[in-house]
DSSP file (Angstrom, degrees, kcal/mol; ACC not computed):
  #  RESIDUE AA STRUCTURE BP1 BP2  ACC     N-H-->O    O-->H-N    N-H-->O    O-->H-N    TCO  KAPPA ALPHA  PHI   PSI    X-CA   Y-CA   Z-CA
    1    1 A X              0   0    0      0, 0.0     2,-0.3     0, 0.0     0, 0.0   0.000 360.0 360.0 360.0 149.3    4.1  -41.7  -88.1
    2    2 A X        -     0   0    0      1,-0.0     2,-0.7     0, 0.0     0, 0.0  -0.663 360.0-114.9-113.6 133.7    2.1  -39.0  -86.8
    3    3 A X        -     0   0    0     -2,-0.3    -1,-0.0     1,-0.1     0, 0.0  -0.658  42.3-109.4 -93.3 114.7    0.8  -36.8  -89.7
    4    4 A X        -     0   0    0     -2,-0.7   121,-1.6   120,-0.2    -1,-0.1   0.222  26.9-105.9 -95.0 148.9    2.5  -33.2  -89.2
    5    5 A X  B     -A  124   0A   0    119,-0.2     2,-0.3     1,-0.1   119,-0.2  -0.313  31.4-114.4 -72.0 133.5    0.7  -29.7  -88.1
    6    6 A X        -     0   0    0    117,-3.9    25,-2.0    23,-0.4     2,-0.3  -0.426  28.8-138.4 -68.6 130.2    0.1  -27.0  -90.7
    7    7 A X  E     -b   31   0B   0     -2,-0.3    44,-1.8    42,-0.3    45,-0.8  -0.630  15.4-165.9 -82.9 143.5    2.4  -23.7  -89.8
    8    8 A X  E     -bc  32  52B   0     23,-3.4    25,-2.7    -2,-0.3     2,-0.6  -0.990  13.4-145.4-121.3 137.3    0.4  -20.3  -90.2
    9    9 A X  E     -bc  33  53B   0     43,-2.7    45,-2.2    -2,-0.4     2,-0.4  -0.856  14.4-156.5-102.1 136.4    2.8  -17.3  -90.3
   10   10 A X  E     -bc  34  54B   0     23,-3.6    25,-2.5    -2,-0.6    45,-0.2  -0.953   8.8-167.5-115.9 124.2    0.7  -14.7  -88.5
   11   11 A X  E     + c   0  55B   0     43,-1.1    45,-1.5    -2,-0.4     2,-0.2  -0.630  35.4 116.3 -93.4  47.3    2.1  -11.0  -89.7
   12   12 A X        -     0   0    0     23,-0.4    47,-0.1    43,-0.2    23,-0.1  -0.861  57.5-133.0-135.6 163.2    0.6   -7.9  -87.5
   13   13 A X  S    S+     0   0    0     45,-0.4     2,-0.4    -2,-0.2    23,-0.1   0.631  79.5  90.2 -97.0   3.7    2.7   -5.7  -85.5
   14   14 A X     >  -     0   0    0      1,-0.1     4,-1.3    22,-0.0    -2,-0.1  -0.641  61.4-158.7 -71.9 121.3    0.8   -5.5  -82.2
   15   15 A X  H  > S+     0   0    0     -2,-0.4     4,-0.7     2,-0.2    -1,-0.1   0.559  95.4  63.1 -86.5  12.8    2.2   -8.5  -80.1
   16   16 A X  H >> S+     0   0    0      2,-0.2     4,-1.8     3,-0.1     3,-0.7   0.879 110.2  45.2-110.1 -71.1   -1.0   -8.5  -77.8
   17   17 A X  H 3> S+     0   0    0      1,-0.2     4,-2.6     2,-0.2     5,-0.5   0.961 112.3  51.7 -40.3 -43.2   -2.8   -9.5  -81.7
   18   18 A X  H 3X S+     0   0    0     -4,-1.3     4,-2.0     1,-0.3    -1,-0.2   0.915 113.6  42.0 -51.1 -49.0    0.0  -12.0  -82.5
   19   19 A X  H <X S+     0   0    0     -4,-0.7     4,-1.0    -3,-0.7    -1,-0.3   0.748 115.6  51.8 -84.5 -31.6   -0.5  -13.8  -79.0
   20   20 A X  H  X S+     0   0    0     -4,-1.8     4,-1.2     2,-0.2    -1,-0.2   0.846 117.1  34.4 -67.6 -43.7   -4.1  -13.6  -79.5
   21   21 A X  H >X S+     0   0    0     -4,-2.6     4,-1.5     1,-0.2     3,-1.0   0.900 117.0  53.7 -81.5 -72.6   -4.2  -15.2  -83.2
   22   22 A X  H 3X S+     0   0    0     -4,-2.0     4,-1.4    -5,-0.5    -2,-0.2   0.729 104.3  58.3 -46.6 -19.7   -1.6  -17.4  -82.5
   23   23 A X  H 3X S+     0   0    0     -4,-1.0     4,-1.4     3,-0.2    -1,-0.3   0.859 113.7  36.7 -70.7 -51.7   -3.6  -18.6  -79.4
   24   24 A X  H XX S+     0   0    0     -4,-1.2     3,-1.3    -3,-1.0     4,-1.1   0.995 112.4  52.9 -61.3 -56.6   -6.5  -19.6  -81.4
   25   25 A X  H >X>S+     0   0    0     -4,-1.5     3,-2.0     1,-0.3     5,-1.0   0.930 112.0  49.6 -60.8 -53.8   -4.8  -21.0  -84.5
   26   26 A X  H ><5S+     0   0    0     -4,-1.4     3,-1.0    -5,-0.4    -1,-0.3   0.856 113.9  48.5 -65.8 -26.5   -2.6  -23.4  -82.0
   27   27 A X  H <<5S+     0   0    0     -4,-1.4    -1,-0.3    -3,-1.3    -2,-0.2   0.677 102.3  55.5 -76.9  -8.4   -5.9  -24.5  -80.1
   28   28 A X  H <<5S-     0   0    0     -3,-2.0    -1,-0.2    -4,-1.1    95,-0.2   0.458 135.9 -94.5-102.4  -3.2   -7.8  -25.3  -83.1
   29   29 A X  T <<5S+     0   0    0     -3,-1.0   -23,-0.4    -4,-0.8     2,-0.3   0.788  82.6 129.9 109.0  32.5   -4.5  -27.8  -83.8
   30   30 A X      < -     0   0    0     -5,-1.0    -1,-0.3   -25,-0.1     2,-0.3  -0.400  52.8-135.0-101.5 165.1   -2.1  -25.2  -86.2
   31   31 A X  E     -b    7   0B   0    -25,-2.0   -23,-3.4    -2,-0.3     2,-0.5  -0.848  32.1-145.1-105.1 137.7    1.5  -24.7  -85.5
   32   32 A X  E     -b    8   0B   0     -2,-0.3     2,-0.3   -25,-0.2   -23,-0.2  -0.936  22.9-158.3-139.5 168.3    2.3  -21.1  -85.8
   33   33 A X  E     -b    9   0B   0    -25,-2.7   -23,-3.6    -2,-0.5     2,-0.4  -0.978  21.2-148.3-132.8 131.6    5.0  -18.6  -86.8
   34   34 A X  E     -b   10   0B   0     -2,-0.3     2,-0.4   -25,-0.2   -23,-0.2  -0.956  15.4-178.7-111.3 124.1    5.0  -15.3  -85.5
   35   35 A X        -     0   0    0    -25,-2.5   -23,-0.4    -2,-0.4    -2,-0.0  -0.991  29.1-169.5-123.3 126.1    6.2  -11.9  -87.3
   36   36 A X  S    S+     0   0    0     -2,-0.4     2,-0.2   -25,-0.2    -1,-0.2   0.894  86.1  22.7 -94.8 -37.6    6.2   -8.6  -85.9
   37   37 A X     >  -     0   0    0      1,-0.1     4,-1.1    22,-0.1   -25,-0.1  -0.789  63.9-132.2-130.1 159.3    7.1   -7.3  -90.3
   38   38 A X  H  > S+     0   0    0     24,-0.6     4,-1.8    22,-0.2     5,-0.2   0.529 117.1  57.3 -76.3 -20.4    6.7   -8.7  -93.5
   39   39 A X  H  > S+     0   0    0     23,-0.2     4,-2.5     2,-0.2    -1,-0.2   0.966 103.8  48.1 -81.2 -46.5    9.8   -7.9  -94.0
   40   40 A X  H >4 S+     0   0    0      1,-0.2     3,-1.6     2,-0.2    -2,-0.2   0.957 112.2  59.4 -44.9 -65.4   11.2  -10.3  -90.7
   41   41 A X  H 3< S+     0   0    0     -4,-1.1    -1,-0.2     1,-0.3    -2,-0.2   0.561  99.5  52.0 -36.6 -48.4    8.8  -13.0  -92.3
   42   42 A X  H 3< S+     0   0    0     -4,-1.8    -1,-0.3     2,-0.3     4,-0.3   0.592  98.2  65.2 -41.3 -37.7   10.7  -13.0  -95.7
   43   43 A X  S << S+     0   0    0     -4,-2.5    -1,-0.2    -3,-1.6    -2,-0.2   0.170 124.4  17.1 -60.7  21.4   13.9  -13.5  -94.0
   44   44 A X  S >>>S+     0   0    0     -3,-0.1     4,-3.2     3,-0.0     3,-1.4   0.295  96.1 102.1-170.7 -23.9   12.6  -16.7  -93.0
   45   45 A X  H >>5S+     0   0    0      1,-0.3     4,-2.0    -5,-0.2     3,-0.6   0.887  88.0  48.6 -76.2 -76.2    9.2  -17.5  -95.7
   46   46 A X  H 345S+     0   0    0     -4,-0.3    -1,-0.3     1,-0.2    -4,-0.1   0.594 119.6  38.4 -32.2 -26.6   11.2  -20.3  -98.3
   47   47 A X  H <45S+     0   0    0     -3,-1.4    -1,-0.2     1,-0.1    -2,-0.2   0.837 120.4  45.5 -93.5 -52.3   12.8  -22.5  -95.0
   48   48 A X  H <<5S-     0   0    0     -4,-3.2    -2,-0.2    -3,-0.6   -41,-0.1   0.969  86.0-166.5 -71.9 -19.6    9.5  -22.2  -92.8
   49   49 A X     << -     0   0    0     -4,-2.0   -42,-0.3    -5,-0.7    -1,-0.1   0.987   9.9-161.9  57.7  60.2    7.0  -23.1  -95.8
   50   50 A X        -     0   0    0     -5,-0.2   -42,-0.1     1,-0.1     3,-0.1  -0.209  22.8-139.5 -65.5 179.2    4.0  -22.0  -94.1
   51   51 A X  S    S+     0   0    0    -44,-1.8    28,-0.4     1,-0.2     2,-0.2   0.953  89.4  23.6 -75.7 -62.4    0.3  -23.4  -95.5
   52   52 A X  E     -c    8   0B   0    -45,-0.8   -43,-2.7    26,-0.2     2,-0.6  -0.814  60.7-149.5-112.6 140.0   -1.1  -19.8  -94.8
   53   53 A X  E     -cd   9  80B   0     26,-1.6    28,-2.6   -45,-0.2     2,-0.4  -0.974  13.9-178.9-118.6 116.3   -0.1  -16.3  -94.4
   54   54 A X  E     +cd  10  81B   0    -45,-2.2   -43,-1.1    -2,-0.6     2,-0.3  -0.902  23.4 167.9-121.4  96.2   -2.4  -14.4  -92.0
   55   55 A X  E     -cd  11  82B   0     26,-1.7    28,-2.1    -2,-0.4   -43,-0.2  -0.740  37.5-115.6-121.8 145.3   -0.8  -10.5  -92.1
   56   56 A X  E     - d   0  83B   0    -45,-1.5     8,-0.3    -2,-0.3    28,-0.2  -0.377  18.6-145.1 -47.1 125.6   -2.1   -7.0  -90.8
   57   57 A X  S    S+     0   0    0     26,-3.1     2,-1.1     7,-0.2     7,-1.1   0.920  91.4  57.9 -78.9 -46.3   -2.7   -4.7  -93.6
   58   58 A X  S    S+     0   0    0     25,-0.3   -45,-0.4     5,-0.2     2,-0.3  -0.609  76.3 143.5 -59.2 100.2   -1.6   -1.7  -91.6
   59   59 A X        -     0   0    0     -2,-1.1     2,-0.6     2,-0.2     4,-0.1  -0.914  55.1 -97.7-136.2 165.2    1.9   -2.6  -90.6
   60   60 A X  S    S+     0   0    0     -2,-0.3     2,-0.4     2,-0.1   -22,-0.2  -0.818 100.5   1.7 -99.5 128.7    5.2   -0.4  -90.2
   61   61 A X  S    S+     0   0    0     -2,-0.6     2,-0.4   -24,-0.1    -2,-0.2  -0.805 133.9  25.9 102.9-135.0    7.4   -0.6  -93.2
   62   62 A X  S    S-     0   0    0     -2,-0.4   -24,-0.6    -4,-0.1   -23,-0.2  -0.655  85.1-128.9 -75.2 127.3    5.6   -3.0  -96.1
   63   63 A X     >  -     0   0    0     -2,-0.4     4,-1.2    -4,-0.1    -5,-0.2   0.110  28.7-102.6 -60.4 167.9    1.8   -3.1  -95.7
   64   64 A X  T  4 S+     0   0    0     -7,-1.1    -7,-0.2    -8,-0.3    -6,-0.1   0.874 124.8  54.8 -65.6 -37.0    0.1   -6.4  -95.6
   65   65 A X  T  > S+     0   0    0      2,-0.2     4,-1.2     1,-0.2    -1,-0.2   0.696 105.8  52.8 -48.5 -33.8   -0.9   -5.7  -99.5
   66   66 A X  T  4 S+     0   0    0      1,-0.2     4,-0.5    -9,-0.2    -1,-0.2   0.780 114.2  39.4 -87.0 -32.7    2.6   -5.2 -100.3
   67   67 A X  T  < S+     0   0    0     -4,-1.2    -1,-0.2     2,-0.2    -2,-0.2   0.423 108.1  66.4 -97.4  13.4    3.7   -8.7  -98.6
   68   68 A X  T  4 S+     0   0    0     -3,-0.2    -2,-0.2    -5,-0.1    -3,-0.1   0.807 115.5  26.6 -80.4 -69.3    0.5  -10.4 -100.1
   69   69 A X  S  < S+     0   0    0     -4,-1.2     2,-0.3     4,-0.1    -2,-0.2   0.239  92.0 133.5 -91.7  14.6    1.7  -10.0 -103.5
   70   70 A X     >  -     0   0    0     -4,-0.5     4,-1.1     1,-0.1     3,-0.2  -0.492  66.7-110.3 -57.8 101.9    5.5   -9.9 -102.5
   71   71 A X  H  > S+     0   0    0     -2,-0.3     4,-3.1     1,-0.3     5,-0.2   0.648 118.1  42.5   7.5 -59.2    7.9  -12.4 -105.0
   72   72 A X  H  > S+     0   0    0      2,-0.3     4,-2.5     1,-0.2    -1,-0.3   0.943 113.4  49.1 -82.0 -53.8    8.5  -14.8 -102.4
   73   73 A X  H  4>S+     0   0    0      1,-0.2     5,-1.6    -3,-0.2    -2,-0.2   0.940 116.7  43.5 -63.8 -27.4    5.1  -14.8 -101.1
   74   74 A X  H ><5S+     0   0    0     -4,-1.1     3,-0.9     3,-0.2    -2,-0.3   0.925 106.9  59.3 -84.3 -52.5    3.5  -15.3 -104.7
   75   75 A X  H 3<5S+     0   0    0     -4,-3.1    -1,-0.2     1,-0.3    -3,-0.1   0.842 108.5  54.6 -41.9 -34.5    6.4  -18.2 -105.9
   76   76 A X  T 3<5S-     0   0    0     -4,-2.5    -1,-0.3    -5,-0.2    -2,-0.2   0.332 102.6-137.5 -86.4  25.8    5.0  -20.1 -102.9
   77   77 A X  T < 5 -     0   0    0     -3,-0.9    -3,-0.2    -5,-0.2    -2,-0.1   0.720  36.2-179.9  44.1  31.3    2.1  -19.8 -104.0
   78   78 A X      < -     0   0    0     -5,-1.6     2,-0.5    -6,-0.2   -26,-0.2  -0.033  28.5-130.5 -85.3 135.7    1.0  -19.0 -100.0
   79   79 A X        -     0   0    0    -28,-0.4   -26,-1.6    40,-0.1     2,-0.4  -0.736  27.4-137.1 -98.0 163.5   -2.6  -18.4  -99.9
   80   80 A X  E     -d   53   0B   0     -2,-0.5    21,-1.0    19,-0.3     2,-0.4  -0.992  26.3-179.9-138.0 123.7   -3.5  -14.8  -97.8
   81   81 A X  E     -de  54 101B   0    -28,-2.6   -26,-1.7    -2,-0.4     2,-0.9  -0.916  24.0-162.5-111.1 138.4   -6.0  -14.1  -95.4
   82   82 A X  E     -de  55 102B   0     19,-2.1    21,-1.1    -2,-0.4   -26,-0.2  -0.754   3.1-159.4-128.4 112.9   -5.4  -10.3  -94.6
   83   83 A X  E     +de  56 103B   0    -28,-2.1   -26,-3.1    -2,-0.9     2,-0.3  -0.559  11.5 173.8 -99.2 164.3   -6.8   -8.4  -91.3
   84   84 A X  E     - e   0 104B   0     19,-1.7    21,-3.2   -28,-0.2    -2,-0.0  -0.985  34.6-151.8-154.1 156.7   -7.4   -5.0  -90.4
   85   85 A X        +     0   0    0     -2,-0.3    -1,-0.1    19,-0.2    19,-0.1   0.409  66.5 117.9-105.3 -10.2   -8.9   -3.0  -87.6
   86   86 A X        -     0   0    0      1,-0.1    -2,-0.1    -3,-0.0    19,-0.0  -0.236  51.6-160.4 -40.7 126.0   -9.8   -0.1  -90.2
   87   87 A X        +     0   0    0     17,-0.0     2,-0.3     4,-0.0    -1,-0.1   0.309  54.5 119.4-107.8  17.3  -13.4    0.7  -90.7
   88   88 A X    >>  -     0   0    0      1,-0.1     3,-0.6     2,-0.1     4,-0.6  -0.618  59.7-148.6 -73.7 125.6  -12.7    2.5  -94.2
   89   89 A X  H 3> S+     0   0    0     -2,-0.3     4,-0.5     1,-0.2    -1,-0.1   0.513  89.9  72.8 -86.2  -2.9  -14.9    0.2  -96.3
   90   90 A X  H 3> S+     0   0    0      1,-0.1     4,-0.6     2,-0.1    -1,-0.2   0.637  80.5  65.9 -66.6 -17.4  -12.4    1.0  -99.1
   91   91 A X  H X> S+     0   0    0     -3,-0.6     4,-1.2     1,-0.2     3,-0.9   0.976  91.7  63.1 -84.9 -39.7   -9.6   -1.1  -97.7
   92   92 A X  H 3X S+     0   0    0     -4,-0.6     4,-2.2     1,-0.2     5,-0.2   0.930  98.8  59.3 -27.4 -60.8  -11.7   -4.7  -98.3
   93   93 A X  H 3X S+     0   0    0     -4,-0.5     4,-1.0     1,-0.2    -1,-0.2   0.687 102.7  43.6 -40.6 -32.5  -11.6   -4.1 -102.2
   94   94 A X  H <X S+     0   0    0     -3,-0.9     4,-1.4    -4,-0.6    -1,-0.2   0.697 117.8  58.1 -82.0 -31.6   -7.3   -3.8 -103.0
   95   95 A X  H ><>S+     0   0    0     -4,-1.2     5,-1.6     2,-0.2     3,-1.2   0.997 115.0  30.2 -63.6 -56.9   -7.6   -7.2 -100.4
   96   96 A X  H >X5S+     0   0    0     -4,-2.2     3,-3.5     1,-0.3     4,-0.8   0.889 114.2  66.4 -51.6 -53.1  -10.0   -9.1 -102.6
   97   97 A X  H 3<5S+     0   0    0     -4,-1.0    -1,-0.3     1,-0.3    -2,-0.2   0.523 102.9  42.8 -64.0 -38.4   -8.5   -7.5 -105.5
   98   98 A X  T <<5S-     0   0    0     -4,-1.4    -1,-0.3    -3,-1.2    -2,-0.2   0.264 124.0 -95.8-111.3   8.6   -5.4   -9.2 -105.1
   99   99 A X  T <45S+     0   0    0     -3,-3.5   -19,-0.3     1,-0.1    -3,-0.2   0.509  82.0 125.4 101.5   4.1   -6.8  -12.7 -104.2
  100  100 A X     << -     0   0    0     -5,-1.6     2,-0.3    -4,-0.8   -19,-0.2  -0.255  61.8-121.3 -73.5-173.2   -6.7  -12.6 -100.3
  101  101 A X  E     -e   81   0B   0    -21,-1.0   -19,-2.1     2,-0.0     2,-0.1  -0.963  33.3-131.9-124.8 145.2   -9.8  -13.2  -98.2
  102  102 A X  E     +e   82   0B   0     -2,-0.3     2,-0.4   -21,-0.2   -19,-0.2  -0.304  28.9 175.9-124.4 156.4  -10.4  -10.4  -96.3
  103  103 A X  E     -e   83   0B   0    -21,-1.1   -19,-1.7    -2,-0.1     2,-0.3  -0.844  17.5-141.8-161.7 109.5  -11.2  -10.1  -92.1
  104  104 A X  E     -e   84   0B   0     -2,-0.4   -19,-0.2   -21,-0.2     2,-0.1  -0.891  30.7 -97.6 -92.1 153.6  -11.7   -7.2  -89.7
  105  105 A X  S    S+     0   0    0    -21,-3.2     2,-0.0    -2,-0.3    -1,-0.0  -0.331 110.9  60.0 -90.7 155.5  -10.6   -7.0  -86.5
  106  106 A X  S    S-     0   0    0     -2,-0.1     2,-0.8    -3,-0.0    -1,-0.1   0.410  92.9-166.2 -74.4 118.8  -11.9   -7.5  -83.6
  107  107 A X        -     0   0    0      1,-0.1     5,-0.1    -4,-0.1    -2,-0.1  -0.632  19.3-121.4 -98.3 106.8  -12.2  -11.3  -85.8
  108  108 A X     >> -     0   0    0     -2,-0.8     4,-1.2     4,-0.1     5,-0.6   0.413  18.2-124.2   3.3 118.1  -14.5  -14.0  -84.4
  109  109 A X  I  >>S+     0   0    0      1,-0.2     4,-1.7     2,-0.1     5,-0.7   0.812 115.9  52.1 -58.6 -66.3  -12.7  -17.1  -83.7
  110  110 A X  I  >5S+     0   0    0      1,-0.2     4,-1.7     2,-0.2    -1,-0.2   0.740 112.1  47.9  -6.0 -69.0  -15.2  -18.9  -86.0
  111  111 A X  I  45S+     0   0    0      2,-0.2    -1,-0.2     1,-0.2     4,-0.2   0.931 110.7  48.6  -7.9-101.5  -14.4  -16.3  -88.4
  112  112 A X  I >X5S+     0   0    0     -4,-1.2     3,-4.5     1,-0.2     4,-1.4   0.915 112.5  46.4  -9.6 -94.2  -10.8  -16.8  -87.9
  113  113 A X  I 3X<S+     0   0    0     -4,-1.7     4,-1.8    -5,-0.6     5,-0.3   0.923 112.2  54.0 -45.4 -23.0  -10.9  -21.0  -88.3
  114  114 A X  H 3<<S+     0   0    0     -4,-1.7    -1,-0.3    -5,-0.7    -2,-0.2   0.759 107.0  45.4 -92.2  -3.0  -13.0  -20.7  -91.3
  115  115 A X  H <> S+     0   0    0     -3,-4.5     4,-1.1    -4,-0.2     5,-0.3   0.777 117.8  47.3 -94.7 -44.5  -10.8  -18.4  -93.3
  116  116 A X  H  X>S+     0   0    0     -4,-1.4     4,-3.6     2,-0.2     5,-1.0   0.908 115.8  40.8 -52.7 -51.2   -7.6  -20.5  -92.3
  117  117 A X  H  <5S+     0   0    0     -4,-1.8    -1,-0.2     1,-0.3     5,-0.2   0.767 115.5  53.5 -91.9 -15.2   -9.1  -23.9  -93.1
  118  118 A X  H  45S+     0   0    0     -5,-0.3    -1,-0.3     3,-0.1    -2,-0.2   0.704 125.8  28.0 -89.9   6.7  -10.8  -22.4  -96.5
  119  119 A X  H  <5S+     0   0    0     -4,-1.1    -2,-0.2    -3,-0.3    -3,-0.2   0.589 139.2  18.1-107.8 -17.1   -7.5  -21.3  -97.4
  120  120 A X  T  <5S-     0   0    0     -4,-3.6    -3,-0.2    -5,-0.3    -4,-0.1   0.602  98.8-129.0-110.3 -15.6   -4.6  -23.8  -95.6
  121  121 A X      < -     0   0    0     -5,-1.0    -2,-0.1  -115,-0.0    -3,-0.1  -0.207  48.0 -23.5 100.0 130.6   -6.9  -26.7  -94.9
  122  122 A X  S    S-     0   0    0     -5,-0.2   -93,-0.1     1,-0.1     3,-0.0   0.338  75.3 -93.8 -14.1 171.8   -7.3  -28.6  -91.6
  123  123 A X  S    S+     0   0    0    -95,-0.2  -117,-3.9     1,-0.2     2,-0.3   0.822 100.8  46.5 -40.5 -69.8   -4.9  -28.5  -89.3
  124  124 A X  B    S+A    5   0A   0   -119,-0.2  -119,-0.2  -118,-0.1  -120,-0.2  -0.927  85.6  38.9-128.5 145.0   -2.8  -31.8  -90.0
  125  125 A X  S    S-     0   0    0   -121,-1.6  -122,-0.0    -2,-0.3  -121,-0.0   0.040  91.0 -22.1  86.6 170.0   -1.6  -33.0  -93.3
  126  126 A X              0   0    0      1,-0.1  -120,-0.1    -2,-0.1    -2,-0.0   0.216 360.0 360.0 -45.4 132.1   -0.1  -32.2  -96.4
  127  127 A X              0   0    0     -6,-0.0    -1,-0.1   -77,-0.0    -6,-0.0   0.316 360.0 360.0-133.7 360.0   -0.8  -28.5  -97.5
């Protein structure tokens, strides 16, 4: 039996980032879930079980900070990578601050795969 792909729910609201992330993550051997809000993502975060939550901080409605540390995301214990295209060198600190690991955009795929697999893990198998 073929040993099953880790989901990452990718959070930002630009859908030209989503396709972009989600482009990488699925070539490097991820399954992904795409959410335009944290709030769409929550309708959905207990069923999909992702490994990783990789969210926008700047979003419309609840910020990425606000869905970092969000009930649901924190009972799953959901590790958080959180990106931003902000160059206020205050917004890293609240990221850290709350456990995340932290990324500005535009993000390096390198980048990118190395935040995912130190927080979700390879690709395939149990997360």
């Amino acid at each position: 039996m073929p040993t099953p792909r880790k989901t990452i729910a990718v959070v930002d609201d630009d859908a030209s980032v989503r396709k972009a992330l989600e482009r990488q993550l699925c070539a490097a051997g991820y399954r992904c879930a795409t959410f335009e809000s944290g709030e769409e993502f929550l309708l959905v975060a207990r069923i999909l079980k992702p490994a990783c939550l990789l969210a926008d901080i700047h979003l419309g409605g609840m910020s990425g900070l606000e869905l970092a540390v969000h009930p649901t995301v924190t009972d799953l214990k959901l590790p958080v990578v959180l990106i931003s295209g902000s160059n206020d060198p205050l917004i890293e600190g609240p990221a850290r601050e709350i456990g995340a690991a932290f990324l500005r955009k535009p993000i390096p795929s390198q980048d990118l795969l190395d935040a995912i697999i130190d927080n979700a893990g390879p690709p395939y198998g149990e997360h």
